[in-house]
N, CA, C and O atoms as a printed pandas DataFrame, in Angstrom:
     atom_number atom_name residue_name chain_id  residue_number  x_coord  y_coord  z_coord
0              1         N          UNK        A               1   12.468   99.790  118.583
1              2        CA          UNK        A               1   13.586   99.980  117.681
2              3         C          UNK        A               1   13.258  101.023  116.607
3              4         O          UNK        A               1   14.041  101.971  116.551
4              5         N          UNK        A               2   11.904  101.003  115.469
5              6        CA          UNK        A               2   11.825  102.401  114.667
6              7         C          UNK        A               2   11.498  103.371  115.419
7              8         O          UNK        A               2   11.177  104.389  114.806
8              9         N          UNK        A               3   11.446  103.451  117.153
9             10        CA          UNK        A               3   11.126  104.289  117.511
10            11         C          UNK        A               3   12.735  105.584  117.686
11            12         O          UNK        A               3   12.825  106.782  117.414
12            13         N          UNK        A               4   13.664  104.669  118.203
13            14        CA          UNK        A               4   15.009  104.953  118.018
14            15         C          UNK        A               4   15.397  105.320  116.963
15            16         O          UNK        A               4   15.711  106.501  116.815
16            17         N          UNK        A               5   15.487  104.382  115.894
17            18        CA          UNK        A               5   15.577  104.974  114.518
18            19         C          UNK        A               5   15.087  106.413  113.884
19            20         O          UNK        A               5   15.762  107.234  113.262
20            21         N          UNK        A               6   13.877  106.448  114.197
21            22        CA          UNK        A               6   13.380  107.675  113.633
22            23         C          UNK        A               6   13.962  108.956  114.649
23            24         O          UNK        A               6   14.190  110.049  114.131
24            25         N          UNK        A               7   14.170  108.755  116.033
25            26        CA          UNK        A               7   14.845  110.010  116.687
26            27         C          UNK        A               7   16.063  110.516  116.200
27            28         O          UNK        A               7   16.351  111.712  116.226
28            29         N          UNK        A               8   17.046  109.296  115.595
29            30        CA          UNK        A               8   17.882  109.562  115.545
30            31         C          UNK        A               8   17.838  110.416  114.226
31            32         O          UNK        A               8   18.219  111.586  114.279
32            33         N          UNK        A               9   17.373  109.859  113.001
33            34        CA          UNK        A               9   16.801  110.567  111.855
34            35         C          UNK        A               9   16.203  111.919  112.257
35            36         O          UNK        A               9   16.650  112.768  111.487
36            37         N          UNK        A              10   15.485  112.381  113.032
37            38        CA          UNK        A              10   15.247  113.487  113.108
38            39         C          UNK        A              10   16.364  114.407  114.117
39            40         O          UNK        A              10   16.042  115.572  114.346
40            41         N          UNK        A              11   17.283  114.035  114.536
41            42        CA          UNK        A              11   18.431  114.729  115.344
42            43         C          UNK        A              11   19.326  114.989  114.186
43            44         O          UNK        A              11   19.920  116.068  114.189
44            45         N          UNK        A              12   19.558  113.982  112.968
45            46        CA          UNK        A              12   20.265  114.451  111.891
46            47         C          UNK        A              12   19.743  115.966  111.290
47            48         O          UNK        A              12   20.229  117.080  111.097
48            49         N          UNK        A              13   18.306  115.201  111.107
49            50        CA          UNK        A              13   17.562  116.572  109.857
50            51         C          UNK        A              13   17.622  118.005  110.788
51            52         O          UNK        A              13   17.793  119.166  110.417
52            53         N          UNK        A              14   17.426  117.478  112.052
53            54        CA          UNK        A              14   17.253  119.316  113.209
54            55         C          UNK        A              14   19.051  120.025  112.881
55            56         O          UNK        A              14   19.214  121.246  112.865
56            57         N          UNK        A              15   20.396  118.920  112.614
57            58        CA          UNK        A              15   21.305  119.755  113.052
58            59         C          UNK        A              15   21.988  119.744  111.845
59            60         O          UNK        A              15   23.183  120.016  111.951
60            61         N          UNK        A              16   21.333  119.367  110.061
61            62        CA          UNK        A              16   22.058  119.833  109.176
62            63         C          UNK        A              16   20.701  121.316  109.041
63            64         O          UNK        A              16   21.092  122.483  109.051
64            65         N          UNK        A              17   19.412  121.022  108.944
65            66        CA          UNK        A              17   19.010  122.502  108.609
66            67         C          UNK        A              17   19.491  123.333  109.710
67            68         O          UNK        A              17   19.559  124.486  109.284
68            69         N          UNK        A              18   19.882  123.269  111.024
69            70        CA          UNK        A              18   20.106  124.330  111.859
70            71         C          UNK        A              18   21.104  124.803  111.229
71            72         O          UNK        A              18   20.970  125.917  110.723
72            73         N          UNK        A              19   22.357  124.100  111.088
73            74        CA          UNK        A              19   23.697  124.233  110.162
74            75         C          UNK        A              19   23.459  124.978  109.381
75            76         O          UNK        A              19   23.981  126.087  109.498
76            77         N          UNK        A              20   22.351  124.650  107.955
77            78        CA          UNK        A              20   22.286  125.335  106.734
78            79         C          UNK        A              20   21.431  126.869  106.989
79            80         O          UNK        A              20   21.509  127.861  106.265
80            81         N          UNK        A              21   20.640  126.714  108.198
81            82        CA          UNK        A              21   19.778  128.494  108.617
82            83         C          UNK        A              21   21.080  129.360  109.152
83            84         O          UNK        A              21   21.376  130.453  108.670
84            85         N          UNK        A              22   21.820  128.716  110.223
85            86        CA          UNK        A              22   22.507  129.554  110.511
86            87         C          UNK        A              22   23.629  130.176  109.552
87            88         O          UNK        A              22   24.004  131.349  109.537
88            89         N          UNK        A              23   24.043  129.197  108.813
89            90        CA          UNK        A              23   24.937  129.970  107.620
90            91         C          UNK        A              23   24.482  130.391  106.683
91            92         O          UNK        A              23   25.301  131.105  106.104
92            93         N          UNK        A              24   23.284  130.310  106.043
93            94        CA          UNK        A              24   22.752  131.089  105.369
94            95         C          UNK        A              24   22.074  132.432  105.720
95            96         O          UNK        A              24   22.279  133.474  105.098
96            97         N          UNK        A              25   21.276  132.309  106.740
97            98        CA          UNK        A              25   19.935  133.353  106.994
98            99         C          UNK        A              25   20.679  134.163  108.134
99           100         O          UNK        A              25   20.860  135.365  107.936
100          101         N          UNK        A              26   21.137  133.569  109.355
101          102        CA          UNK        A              26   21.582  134.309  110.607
102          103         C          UNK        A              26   22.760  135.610  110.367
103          104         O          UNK        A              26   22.777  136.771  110.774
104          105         N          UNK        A              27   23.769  134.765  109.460
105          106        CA          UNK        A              27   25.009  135.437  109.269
106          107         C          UNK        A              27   26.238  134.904  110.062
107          108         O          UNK        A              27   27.139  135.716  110.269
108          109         N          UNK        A              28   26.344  133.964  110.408
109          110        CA          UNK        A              28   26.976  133.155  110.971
110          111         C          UNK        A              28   28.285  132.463  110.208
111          112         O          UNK        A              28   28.787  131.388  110.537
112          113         N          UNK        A              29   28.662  133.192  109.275
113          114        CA          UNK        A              29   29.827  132.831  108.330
114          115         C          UNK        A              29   30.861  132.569  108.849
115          116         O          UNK        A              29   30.794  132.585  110.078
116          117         N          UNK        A              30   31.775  132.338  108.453
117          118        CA          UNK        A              30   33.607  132.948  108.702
118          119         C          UNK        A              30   33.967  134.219  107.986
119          120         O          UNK        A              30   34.994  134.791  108.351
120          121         N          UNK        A              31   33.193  134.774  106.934
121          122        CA          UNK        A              31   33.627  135.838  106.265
122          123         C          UNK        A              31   32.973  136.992  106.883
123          124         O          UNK        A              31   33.261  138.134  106.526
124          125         N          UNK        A              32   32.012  136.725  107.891
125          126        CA          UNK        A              32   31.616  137.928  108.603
126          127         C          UNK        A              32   31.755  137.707  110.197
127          128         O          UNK        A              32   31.231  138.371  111.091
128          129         N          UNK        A              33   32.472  136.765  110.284
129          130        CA          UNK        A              33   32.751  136.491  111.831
130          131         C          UNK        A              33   34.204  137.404  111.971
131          132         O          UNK        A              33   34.552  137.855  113.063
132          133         N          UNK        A              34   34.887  137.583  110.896
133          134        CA          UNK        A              34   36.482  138.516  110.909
134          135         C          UNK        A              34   36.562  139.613  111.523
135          136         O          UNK        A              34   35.811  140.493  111.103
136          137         N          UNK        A              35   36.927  139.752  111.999
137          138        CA          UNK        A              35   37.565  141.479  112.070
138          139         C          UNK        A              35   38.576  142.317  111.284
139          140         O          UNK        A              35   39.340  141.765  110.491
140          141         N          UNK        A              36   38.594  143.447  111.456
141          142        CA          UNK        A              36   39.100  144.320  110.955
142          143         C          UNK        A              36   40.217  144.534  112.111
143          144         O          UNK        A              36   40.149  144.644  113.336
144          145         N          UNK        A              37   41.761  144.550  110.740
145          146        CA          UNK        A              37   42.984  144.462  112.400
146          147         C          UNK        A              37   42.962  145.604  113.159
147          148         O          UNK        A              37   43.218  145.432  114.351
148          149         N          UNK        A              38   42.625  147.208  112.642
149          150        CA          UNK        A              38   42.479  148.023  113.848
150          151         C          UNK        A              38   42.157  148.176  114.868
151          152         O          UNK        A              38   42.537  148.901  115.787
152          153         N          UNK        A              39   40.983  147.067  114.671
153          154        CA          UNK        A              39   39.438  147.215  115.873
154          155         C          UNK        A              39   39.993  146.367  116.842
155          156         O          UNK        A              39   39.473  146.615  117.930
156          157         N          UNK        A              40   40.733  145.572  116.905
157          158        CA          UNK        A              40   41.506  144.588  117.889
158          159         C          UNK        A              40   42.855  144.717  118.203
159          160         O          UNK        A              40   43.445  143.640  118.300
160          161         N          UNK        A              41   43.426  145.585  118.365
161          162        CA          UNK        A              41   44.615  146.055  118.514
162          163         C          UNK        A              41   44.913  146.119  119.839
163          164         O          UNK        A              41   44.093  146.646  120.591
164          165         N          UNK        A              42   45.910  145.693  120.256
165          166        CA          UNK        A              42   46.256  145.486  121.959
166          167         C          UNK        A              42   47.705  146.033  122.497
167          168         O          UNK        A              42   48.511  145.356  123.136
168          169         N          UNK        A              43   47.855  147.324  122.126
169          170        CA          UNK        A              43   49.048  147.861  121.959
170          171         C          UNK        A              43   49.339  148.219  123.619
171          172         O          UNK        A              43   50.392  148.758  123.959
């Protein structure tokens, strides 16, 4: 049973810091995931 416990505790801590690297360090935003409307234009 703390063996369960603790996996699960560490599946939390792996997928809020992955969360917090990728939006901080990677660039993985919404404010740089946008485009610019020219560049996608489907005329």
């Amino acid at each position: 049973m703390k063996v369960m416990i603790l996996a699960f505790v560490a599946i939390v801590v792996i997928a809020v810091s992955a969360n917090f690297g990728l939006r901080t360090y990677a660039g993985f935003s919404t404010q740089e995931r946008t485009t610019v409307g020219k560049s996608v234009r489907l005329d």
